[in-house]
DSSP file (Angstrom, degrees, kcal/mol; ACC not computed):
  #  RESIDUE AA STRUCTURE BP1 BP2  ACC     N-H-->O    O-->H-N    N-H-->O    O-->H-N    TCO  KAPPA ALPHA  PHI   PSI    X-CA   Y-CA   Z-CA
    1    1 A X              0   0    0      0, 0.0     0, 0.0     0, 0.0     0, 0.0   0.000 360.0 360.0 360.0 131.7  -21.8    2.8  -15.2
    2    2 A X        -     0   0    0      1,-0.1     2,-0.2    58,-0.0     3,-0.0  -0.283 360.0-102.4 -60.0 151.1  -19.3    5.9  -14.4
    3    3 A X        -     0   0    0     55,-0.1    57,-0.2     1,-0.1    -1,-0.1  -0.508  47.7 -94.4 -83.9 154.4  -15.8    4.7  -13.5
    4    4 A X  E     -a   60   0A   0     55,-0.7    57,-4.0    -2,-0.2     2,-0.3  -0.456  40.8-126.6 -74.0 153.0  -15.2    4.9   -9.2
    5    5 A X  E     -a   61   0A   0     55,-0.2     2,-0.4    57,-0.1    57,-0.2  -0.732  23.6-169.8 -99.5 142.4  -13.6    8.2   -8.2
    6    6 A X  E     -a   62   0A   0     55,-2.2    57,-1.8    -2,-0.3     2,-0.9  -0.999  10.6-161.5-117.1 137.9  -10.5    7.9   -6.2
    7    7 A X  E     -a   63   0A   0     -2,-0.4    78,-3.4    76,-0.2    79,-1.3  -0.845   7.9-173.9-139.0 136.8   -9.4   11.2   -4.8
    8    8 A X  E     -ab  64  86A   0     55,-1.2    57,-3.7    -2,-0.9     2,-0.5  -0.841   8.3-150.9-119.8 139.4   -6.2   11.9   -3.6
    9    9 A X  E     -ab  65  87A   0     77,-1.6    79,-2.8    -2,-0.5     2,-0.4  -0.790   4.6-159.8 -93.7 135.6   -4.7   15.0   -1.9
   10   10 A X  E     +ab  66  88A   0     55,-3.5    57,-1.7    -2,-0.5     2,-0.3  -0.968  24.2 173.7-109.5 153.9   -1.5   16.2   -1.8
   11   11 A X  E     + b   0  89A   0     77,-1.6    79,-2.8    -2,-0.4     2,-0.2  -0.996  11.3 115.2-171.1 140.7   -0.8   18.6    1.1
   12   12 A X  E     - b   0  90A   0     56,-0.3    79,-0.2    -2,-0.3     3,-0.1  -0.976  51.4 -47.7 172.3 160.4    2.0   20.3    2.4
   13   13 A X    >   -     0   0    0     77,-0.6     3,-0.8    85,-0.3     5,-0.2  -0.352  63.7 -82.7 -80.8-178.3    3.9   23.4    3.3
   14   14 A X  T 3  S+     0   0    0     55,-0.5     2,-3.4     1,-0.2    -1,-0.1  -0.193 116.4  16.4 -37.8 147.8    4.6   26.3    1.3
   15   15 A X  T 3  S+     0   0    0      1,-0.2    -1,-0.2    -3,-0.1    -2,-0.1   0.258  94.3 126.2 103.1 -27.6    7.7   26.0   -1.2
   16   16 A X  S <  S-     0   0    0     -2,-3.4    -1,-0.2    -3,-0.8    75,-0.1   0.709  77.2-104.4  -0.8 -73.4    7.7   21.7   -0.7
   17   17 A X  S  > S+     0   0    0     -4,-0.2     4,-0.6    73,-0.1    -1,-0.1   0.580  72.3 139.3 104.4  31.4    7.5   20.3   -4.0
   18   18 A X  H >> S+     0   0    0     -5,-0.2     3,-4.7     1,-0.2     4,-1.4   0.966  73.7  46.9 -64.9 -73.6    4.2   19.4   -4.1
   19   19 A X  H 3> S+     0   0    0      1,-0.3     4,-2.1     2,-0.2    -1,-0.2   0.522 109.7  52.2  -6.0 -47.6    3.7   20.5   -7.5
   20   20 A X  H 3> S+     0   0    0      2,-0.2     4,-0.7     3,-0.2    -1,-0.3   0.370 107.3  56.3-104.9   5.1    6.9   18.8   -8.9
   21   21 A X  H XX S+     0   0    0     -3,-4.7     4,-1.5    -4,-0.6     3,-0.5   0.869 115.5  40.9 -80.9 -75.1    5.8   15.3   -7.2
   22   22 A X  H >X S+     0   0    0     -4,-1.4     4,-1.6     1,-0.3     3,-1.1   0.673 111.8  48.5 -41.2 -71.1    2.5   15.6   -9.1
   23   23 A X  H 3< S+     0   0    0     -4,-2.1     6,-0.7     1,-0.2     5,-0.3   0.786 116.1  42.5 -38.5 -55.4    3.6   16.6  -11.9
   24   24 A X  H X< S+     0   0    0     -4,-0.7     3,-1.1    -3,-0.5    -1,-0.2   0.938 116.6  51.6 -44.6 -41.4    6.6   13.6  -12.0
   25   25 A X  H << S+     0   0    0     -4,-1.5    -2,-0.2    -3,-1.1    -1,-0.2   0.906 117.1  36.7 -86.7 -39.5    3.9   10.8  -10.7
   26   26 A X  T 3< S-     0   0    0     -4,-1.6    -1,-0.4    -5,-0.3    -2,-0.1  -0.452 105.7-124.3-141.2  48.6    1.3   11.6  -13.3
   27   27 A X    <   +     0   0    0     -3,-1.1    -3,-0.2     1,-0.3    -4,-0.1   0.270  66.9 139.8  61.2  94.6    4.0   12.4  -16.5
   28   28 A X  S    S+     0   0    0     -5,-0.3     2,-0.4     3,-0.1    -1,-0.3   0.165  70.9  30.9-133.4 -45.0    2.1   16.0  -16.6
   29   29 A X        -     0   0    0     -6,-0.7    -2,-0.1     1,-0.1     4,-0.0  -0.845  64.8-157.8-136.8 121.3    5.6   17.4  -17.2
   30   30 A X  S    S+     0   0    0     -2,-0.4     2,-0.3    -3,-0.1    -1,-0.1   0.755  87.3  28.8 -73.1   4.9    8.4   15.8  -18.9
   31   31 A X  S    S-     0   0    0      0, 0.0     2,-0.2     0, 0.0    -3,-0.1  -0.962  86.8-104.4-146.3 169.7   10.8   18.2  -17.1
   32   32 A X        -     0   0    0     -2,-0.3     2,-0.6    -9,-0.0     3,-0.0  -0.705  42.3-119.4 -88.9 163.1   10.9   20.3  -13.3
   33   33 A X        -     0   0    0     -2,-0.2     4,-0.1     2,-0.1   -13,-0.0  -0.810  13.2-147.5-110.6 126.8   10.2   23.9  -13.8
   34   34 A X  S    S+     0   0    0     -2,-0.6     2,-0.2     2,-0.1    -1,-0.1   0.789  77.8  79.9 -57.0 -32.5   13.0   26.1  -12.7
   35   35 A X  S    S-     0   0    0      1,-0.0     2,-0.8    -3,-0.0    -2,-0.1  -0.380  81.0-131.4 -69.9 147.9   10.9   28.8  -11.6
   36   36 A X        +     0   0    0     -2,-0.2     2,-0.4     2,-0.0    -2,-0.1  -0.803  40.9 166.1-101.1 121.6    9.1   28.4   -8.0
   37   37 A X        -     0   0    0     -2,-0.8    -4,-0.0    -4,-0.1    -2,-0.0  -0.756  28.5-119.2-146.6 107.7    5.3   29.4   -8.8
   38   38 A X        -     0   0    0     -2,-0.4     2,-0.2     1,-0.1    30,-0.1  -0.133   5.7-120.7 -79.7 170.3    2.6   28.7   -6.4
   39   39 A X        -     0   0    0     28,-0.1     2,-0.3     2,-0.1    31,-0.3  -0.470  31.5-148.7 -74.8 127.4   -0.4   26.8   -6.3
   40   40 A X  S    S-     0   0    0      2,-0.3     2,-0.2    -2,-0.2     0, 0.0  -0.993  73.3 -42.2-128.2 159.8   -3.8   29.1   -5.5
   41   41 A X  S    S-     0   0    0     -2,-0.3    27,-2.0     2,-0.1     2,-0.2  -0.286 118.9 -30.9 -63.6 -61.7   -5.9   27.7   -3.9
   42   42 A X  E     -C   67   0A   0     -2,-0.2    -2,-0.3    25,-0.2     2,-0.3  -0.752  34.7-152.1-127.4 174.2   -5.8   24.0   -5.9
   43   43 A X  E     -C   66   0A   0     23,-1.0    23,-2.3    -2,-0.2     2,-0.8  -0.835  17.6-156.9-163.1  97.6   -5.1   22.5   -9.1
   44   44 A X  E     -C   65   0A   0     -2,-0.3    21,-0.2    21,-0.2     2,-0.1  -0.673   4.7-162.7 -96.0 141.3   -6.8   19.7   -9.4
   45   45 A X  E     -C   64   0A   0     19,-1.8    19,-1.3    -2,-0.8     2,-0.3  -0.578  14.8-173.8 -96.6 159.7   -5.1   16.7  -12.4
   46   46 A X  E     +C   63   0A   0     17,-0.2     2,-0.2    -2,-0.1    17,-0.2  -0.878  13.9 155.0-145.3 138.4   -7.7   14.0  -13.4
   47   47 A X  E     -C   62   0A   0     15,-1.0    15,-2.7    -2,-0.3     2,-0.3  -0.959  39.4-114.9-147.9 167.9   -6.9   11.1  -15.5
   48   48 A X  E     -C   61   0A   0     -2,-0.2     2,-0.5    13,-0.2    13,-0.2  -0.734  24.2-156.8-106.7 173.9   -8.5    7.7  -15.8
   49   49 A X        -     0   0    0     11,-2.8    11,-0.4    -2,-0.3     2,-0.3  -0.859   6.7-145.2-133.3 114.9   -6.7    4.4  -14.8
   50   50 A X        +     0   0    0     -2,-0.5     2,-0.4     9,-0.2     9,-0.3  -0.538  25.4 174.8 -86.1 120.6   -7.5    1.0  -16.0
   51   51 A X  E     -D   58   0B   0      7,-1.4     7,-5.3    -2,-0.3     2,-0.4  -0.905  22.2-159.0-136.5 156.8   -7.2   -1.9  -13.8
   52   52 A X  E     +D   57   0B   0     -2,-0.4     2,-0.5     5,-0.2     5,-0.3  -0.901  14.0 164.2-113.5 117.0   -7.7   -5.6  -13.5
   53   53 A X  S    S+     0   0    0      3,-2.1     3,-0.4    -2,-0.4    -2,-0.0  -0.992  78.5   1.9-140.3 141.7   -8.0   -7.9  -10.4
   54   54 A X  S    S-     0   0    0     -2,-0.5    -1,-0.1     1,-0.3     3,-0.1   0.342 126.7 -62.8  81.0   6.5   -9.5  -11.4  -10.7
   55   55 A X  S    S+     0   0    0      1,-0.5     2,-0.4    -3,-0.1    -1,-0.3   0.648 110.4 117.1  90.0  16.5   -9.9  -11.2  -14.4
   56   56 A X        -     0   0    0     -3,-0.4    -3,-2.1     2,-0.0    -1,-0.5  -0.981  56.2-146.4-123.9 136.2  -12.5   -8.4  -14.1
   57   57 A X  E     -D   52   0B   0     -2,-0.4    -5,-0.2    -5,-0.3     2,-0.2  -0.977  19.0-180.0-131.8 122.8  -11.3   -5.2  -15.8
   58   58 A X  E     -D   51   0B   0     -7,-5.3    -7,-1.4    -2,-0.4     2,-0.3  -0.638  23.0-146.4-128.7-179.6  -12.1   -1.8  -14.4
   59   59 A X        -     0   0    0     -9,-0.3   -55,-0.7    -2,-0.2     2,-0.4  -0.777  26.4-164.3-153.2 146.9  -11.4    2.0  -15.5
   60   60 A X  E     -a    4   0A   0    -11,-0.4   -11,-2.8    -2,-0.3     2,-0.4  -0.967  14.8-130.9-130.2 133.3  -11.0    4.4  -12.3
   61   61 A X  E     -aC   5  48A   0    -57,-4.0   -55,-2.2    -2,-0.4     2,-0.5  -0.705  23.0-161.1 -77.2 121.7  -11.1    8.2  -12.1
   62   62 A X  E     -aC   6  47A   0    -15,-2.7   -15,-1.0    -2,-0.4   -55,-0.2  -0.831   8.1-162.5-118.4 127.2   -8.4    9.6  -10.3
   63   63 A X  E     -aC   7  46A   0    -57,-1.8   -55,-1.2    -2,-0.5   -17,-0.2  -0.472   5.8-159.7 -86.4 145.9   -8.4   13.1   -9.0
   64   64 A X  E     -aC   8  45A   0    -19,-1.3   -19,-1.8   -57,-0.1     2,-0.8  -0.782   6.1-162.6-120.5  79.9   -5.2   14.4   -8.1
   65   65 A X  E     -aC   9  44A   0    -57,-3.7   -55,-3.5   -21,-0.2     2,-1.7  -0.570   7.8-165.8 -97.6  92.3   -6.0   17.6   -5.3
   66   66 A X  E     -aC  10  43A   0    -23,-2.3   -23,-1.0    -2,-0.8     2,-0.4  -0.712  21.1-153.7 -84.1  99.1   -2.3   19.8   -5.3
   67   67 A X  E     - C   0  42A   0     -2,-1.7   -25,-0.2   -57,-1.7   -48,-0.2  -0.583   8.6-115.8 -66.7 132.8   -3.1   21.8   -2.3
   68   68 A X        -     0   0    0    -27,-2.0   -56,-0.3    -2,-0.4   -28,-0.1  -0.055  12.9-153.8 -23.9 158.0   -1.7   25.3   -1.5
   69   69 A X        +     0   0    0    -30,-0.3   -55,-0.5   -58,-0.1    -1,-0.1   0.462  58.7 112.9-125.3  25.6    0.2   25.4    1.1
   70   70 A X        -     0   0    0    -31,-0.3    -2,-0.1   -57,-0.2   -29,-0.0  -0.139  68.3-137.6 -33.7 121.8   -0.3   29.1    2.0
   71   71 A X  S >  S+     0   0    0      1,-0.2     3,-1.7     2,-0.1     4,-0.5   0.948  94.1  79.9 -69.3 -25.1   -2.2   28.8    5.2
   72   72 A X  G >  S+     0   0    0      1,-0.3     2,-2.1     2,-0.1     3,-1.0   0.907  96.1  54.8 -61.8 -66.1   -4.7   32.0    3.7
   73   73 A X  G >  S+     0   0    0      1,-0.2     3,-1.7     2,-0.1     4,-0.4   0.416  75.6 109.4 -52.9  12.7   -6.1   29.2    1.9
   74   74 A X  G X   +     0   0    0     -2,-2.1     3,-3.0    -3,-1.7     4,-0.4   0.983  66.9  68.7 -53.1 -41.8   -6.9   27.0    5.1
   75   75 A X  G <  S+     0   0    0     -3,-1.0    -1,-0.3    -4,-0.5    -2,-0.1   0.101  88.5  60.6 -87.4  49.8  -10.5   27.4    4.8
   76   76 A X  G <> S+     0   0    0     -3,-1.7     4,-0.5   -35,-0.0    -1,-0.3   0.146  83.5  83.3-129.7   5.7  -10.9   25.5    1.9
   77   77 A X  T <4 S+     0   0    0     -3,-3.0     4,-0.3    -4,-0.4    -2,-0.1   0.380  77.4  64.5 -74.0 -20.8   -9.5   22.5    3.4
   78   78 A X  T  4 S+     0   0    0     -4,-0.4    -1,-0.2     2,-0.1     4,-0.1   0.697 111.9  40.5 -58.1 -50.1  -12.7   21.4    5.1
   79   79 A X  T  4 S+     0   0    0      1,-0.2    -2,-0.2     2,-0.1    -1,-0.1   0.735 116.4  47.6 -89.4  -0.2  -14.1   21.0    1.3
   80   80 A X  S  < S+     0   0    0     -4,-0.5    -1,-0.2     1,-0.2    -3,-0.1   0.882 110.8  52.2 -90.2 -21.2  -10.8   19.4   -0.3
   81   81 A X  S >  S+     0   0    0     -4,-0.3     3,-1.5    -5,-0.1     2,-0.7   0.399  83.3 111.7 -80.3   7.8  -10.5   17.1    2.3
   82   82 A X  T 3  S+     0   0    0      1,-0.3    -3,-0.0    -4,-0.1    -4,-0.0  -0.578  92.1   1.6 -87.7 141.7  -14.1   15.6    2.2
   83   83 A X  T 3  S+     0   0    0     -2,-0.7    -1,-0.3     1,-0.1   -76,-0.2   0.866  87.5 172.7  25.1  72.9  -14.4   12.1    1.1
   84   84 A X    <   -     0   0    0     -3,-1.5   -76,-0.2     1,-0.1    -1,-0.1  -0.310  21.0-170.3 -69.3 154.3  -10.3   11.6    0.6
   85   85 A X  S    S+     0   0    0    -78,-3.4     2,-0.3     1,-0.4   -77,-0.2  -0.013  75.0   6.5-124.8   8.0   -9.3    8.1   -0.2
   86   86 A X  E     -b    8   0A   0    -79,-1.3   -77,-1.6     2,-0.0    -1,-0.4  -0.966  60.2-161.2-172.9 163.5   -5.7    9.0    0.3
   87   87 A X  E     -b    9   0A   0     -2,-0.3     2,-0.4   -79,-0.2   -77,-0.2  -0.934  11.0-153.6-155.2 121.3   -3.7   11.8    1.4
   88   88 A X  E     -b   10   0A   0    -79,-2.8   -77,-1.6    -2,-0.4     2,-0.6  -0.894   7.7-144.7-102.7 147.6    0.3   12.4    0.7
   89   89 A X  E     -b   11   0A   0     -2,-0.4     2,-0.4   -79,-0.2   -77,-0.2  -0.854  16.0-175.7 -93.8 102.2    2.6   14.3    2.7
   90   90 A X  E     +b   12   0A   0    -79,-2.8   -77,-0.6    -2,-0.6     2,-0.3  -0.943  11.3 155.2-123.1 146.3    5.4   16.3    1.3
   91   91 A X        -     0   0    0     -2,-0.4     2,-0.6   -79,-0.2     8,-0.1  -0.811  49.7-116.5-137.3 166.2    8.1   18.2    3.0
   92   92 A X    >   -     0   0    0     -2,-0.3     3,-2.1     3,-0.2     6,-0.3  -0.888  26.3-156.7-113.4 104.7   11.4   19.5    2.6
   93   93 A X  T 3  S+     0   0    0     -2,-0.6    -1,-0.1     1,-0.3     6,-0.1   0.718  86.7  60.2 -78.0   1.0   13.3   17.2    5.5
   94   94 A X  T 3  S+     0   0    0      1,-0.1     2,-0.4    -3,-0.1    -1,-0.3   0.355  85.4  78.5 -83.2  13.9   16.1   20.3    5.6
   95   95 A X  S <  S-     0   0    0     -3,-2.1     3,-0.5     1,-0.1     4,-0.3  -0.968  73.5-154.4-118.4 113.4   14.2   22.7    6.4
   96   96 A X  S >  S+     0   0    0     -2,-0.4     3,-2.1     1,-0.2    -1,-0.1   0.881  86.9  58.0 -22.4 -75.7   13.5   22.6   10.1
   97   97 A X  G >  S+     0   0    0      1,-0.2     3,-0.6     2,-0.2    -1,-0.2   0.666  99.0  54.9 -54.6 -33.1   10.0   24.5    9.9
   98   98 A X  G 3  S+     0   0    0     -3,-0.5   -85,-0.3    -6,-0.3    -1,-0.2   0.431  99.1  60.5-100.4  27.2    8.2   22.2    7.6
   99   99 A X  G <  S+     0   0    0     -3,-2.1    -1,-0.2    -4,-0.3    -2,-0.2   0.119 109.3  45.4-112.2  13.4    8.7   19.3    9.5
  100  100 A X  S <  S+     0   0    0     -3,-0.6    -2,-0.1     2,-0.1    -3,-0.1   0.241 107.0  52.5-124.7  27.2    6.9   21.0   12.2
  101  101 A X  S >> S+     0   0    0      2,-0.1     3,-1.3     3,-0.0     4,-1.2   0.352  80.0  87.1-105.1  -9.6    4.3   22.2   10.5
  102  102 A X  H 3> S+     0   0    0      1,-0.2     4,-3.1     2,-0.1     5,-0.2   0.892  83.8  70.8 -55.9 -21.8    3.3   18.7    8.9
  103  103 A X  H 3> S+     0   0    0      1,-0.2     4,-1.4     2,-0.2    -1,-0.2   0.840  98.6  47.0 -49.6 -29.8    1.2   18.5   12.6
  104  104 A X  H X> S+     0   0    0     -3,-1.3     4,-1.4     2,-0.2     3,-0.5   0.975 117.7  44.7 -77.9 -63.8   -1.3   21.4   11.0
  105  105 A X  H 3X>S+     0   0    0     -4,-1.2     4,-3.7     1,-0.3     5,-0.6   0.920 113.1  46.8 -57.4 -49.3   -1.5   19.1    7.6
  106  106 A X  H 3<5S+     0   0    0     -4,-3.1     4,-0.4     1,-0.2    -1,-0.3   0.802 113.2  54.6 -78.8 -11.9   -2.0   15.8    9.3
  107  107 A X  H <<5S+     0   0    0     -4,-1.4    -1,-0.2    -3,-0.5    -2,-0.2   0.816 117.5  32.4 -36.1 -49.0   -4.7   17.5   11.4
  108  108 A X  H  <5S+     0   0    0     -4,-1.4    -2,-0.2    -3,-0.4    -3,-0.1   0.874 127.7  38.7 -67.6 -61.6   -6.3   18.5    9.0
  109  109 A X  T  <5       0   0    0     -4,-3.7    -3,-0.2     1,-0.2   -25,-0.1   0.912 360.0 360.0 -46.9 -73.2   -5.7   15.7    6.4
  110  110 A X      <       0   0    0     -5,-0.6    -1,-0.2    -4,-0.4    -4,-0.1   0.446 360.0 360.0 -62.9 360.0   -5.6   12.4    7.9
């Protein structure tokens, strides 16, 4: 039997730091990259993850979906979002403007 998919978004404005949360959470990159280079459209990570609960031992695939956050991508957001099981929010809380643009993401998102 295929291991269960879990698929998680990450979603955000431009310039965030989405990228360099993936990359830390899922040890993709042993260092941050100095350069700022965006994501176009996505870049999706997959790894699997083994788990146990009750004495039952299970393997999961997990998708990792680093959304853009260039709005010209917007209309792909219908298909990234579609059967989510989890959705993270990243911002930069000094910059004014992408704390009021998380409304767009968690429209979309949540």
């Amino acid at each position: 039997m295929p291991a269960p998919v879990i698929k998680i978004a990450v979603v955000g404005p431009l310039a965030s730091g989405k990228s360099s949360f993936i990359n830390f959470a899922t040890e993709t990159r042993e260092s941050l990259t100095e350069s700022y280079i965006p994501t176009v459209p996505v870049r999706i990570i997959e790894y699997e993850v083994p788990s146990s609960t009750r004495g039952k031992s299970q393997n999961y695939n997990v998708q990792i979906y680093d959304c853009s956050g260039d709005s010209k991508f917007e209309h792909t957001w219908a298909a990234m979002s579609y059967k989510l099981n989890g959705t993270v929010f990243v911002y930069n809380p000094e910059d004014k403007k992408q704390a009021e643009e998380l409304n767009l993401w968690y429209n979309n998102f949540a």
